[in-house]
C-alpha positions in Angstrom: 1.9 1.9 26.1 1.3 3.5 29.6 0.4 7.1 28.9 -1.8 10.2 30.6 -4.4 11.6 28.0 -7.5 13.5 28.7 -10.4 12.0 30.8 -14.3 12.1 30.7 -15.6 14.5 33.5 -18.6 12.0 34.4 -16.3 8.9 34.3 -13.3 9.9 34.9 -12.3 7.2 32.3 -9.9 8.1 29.0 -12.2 10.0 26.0 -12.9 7.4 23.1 -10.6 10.1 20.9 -7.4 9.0 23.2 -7.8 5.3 22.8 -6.1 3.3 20.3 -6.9 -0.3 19.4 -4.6 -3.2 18.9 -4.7 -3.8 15.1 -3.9 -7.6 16.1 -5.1 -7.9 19.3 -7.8 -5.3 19.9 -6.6 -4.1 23.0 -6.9 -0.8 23.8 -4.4 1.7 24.9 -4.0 5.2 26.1 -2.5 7.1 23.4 -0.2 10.0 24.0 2.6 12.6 22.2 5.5 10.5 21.7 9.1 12.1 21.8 10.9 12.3 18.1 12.2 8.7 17.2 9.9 6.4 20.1 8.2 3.6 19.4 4.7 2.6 21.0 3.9 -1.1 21.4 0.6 -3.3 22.1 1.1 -4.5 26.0 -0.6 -8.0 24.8 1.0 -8.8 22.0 3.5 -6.1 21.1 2.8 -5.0 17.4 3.6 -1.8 17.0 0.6 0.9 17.3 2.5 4.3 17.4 5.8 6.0 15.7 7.2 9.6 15.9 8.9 10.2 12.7 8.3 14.0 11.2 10.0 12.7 7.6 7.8 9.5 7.6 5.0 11.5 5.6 7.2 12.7 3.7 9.0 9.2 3.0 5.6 7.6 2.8 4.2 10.8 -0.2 7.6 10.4 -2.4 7.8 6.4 -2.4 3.8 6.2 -3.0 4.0 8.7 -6.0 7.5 6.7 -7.2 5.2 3.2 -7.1 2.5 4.7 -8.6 4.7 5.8 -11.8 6.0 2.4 -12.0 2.6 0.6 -12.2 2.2 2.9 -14.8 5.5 2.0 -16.6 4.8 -1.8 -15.6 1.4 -2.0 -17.8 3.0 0.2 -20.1 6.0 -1.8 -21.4 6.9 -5.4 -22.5 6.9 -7.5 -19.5 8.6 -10.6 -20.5 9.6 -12.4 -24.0 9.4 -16.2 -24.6 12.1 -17.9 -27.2 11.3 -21.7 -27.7 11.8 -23.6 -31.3 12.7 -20.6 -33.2 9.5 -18.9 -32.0 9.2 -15.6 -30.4 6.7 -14.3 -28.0 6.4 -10.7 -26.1 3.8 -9.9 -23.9 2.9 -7.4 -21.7 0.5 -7.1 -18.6 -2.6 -5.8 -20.8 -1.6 -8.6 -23.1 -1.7 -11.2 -20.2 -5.1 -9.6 -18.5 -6.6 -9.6 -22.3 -6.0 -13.5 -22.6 -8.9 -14.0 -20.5 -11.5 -11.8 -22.3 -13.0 -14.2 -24.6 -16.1 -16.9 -23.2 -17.0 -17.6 -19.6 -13.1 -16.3 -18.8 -13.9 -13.2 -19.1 -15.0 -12.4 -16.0 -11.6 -13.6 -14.2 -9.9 -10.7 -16.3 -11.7 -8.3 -14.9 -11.0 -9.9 -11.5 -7.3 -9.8 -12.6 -7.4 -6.4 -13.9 -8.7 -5.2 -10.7 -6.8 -6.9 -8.2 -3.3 -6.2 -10.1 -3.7 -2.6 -11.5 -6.3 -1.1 -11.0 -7.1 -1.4 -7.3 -3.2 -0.8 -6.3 -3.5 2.3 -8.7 -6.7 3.4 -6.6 -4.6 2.9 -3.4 -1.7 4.5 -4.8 -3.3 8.0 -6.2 -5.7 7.9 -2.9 -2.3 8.0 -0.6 -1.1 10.4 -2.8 -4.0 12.4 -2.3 -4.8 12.5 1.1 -1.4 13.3 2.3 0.1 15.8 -0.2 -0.9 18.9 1.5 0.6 17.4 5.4 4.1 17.4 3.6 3.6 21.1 2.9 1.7 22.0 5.9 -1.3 23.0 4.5 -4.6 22.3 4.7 -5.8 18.6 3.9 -7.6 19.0 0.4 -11.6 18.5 0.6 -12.5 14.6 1.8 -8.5 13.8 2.2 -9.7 11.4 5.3 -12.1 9.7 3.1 -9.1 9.0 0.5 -6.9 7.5 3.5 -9.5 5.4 4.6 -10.3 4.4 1.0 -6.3 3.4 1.0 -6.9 1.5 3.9 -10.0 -0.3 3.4 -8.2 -1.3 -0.5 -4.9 -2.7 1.6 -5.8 -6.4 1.5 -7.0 -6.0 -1.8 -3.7 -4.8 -3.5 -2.2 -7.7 -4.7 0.4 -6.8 -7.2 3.1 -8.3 -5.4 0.9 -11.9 -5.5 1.0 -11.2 -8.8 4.5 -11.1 -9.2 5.0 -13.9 -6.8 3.2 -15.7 -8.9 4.8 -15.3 -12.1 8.3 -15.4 -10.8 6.8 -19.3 -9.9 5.9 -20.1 -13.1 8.8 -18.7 -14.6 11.5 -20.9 -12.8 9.3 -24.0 -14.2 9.6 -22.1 -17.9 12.8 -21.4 -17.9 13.8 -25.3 -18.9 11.8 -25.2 -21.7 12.3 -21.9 -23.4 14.5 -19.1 -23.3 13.3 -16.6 -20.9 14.0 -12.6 -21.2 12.2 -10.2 -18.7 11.2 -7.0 -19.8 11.1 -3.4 -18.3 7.9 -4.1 -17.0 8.7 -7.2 -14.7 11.5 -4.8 -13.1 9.1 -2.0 -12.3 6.5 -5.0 -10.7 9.4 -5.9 -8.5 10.6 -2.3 -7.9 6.5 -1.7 -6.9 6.4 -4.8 -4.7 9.6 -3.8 -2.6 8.6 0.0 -2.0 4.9 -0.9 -1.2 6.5 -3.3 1.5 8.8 -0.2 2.7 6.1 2.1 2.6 3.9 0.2 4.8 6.3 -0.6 7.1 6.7 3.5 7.7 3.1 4.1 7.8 1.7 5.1 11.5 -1.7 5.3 11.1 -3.3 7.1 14.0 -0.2 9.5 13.4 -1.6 10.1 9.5 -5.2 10.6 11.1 -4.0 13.2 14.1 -2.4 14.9 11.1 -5.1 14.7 9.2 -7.3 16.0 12.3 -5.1 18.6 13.1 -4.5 20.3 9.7 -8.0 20.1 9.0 -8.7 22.4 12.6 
């Protein structure tokens, strides 16, 4: 990413607000206005560090708000159903999370609750938050760069779709002994899982924070 930007009088080196860092690689680059549709890539190792998409906010708001209403729905509904020698068992994600409450397991249901709903909720609402007033082009709503970051710093820490991962795992092994019928709520996991993996894949970071900046001034 070979680009002009403004320069420090006394250096005549690049002013630290035009460099951007290498997620990967930690190089740092020169950043500058990209034309609609371009692409800016790390010069070590080629991830990408820059995007010019006007609808990406935009994409980014709506499929944030749409996963955040089907967590909701996912903790809200049956998730699966178990048949096996005439019995039947239903459960649902609180039901699965409240298995663990009882004796020294209770603290790994807290871990559980945290990790699969409530952090992704956080991370959800905060994205939601922060960048609901740059799709209507108004001014960012009081500590909106705090809520991005806060999306952010949560990122690793999301881990519905390990969740999901995981039960699809233990499922195939189930499915020989029982019969097997998935509820509402195991759809809207998956449906959460794939738009989380499309909506990071459209978020340009430094572009949310010059956004952020420049609504802000």
């Amino acid at each position: 990413m070979q680009t002009k930007g403004t320069q420090d009088k006394a250096t005549g080196l690049p002013t630290l607000d035009d460099l951007v860092a290498c997620p990967q690689c930690d190089t740092l680059h020169q950043a500058t206005e990209l034309p609609t549709g371009a692409r800016a890539h790390c010069q070590r190792c080629g991830t990408l560090l820059m995007t010019s998409q006007p609808a990406a906010i935009a994409q980014i708001l709506s499929l944030a708000l749409t996963a955040f209403i089907m967590l909701l729905a996912a903790i809200s509904f049956p998730f699966l159903s178990l048949d096996a020698g005439g019995h039947h068992n239903a459960t649902s994600v609180i039901d699965a999370i409240l298995a663990f409450q009882d004796g020294f397991a209770a603290p790994l249901a807290i871990i559980v609750a945290f990790f699969i709903v409530v952090i992704p909720l956080i991370r959800l609402g905060a994205l939601v938050y922060a960048l609901g007033p740059l799709v209507r082009e108004t001014k960012p709503r009081r500590r909106a760069r705090e809520a991005f970051g806060l999306a952010e710093w949560l990122r690793p820490w999301s881990m519905a779709e390990i969740f999901i991962v995981g039960v699809t795992v233990a499922l195939i092994k189930v499915a020989g002994m029982a019969t097997v019928t998935l509820g509402p709520a195991f759809w809207a996991f998956a449906g959460v899982v794939v738009i989380t993996v499309l909506k990071d894949q459209l978020i340009c970071r430094y572009s949310i924070w010059e956004a952020l900046d420049q609504s802000a001034a």
